[in-house]
N, C-alpha and C positions, 0 to 999 in steps of 0.2 A: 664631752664636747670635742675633744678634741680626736677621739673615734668617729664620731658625725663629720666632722669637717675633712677627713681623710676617708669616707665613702663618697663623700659629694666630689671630691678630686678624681677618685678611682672611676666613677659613673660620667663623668666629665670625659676622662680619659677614653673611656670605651666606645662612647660613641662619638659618632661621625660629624664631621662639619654638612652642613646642606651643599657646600660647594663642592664636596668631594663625591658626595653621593650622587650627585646631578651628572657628574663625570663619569660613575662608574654606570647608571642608568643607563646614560647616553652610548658609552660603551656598548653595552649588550641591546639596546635599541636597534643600533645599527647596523650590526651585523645579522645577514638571513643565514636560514640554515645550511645551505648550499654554502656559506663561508666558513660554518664553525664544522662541517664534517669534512666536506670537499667538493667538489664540483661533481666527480664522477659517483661517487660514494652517493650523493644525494640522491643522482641521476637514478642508479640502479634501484632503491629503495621505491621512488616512485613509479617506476618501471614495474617493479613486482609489486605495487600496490594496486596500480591498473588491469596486471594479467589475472591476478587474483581474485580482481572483481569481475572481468571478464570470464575466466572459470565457473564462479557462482553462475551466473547469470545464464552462462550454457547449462549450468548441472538442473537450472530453475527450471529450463525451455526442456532438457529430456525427460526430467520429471513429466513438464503438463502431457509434453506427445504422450511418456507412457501411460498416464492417465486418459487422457481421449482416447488411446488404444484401448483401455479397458473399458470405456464407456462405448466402444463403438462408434467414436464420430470421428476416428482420425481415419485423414481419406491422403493417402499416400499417393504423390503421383511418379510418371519415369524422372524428370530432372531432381525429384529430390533424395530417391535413391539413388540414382546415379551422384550425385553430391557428395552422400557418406561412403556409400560401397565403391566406385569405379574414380580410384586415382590418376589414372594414366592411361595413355590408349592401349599399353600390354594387357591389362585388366579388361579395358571395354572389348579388345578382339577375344580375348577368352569366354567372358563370356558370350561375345555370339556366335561361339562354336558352339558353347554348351549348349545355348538356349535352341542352337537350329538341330542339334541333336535330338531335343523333343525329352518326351518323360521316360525313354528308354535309356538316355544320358550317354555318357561318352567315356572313355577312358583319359586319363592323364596322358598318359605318351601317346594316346591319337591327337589331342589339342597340340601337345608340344610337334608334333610331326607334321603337324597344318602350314602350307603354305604361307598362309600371310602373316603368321607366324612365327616362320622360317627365320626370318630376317634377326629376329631378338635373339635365337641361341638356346630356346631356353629346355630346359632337362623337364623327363616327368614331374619329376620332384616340385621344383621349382614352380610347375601350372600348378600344382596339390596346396603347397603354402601360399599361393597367392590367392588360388580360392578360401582357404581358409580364410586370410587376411582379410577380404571380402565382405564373408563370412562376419566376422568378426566385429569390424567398423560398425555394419547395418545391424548390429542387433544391439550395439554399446548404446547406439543412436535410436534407432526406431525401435525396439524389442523383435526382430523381425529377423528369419533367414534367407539369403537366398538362392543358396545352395543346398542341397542334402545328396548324402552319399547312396547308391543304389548296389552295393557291391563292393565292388573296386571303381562302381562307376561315378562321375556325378553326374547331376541333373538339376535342373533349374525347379525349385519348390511351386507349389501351387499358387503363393504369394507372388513370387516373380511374376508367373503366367497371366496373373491377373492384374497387377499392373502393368505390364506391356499391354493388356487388351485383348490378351488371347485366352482359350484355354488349350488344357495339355491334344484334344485332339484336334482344334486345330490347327496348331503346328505340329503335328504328324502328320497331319492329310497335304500342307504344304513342301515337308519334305520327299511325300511320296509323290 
């Protein structure tokens, strides 16, 4: 009896009054999460919860393009390869060197040595990895080139040609 009456004390003991618990509730009620991590802390987490979802959602969109490319219905036009591939106008004046050089293509230190081009500074080299970079973007994006090397030269691929609207001889017959 009197081991019974000393667990009902000890069970007594352990738990809470209703008025204490209503306080601790209230407590963590109140507080959002922006208070119990930090202000900035919180900040960031939704930040990269957003870009994260925004990542998917591009990975979702170059999926379908490369899908439509392999079915044949993606119809690419100039603004939206100019969108992935041509970041700056150093990029758009290269290539309308390359492109007015035709399918015979052009060298790097001829582009770099172009007048209106003059002005940026820039070394063979430097036209070389920008076309890459170019390169690069439009095929991450569309599966697509729009450069290829002829040599030591480049030249604008038959994809290019055929989204600007030309093909390779007529823009040879233009620069002739």
């Amino acid at each position: 009896m009197i081991e019974q009456n000393a667990q009902v004390v000890e069970e007594n003991s352990v738990q809470t009054s209703g008025k204490e618990l209503k306080e601790r509730q209230k407590w963590h009620v109140g507080r959002s999460k922006e208070d119990k991590i930090g202000r900035l802390k919180y900040h960031e987490v939704v930040t990269k919860k957003i870009l994260d979802q925004n990542e998917r959602i591009l990975d979702e969109l170059r999926w379908m393009r490369h899908r439509l490319k392999a079915l044949g219905e993606s119809d690419l036009d100039v603004p939206m390869v100019e969108r992935y591939a041509i970041v700056d106008e150093v990029d758009r004046e290269i290539f309308n060197r390359v492109f007015a050089a035709g399918s015979t293509g052009v060298l790097p230190k001829e582009v770099a040595a172009d007048p209106l081009l003059a002005q940026f500074k820039l070394r063979y080299y430097e036209v070389s990895r920008r076309i890459v970079r170019m390169n690069k973007r439009l095929h991450f994006e569309a599966g697509e080139f729009l450069f290829e090397k002829r040599g030591h030269r480049w030249a604008i691929t038959s994809f290019g040609f055929g989204v600007w609207g030309k093909t390779k001889k007529e823009a040879e017959e233009e620069n002739e």
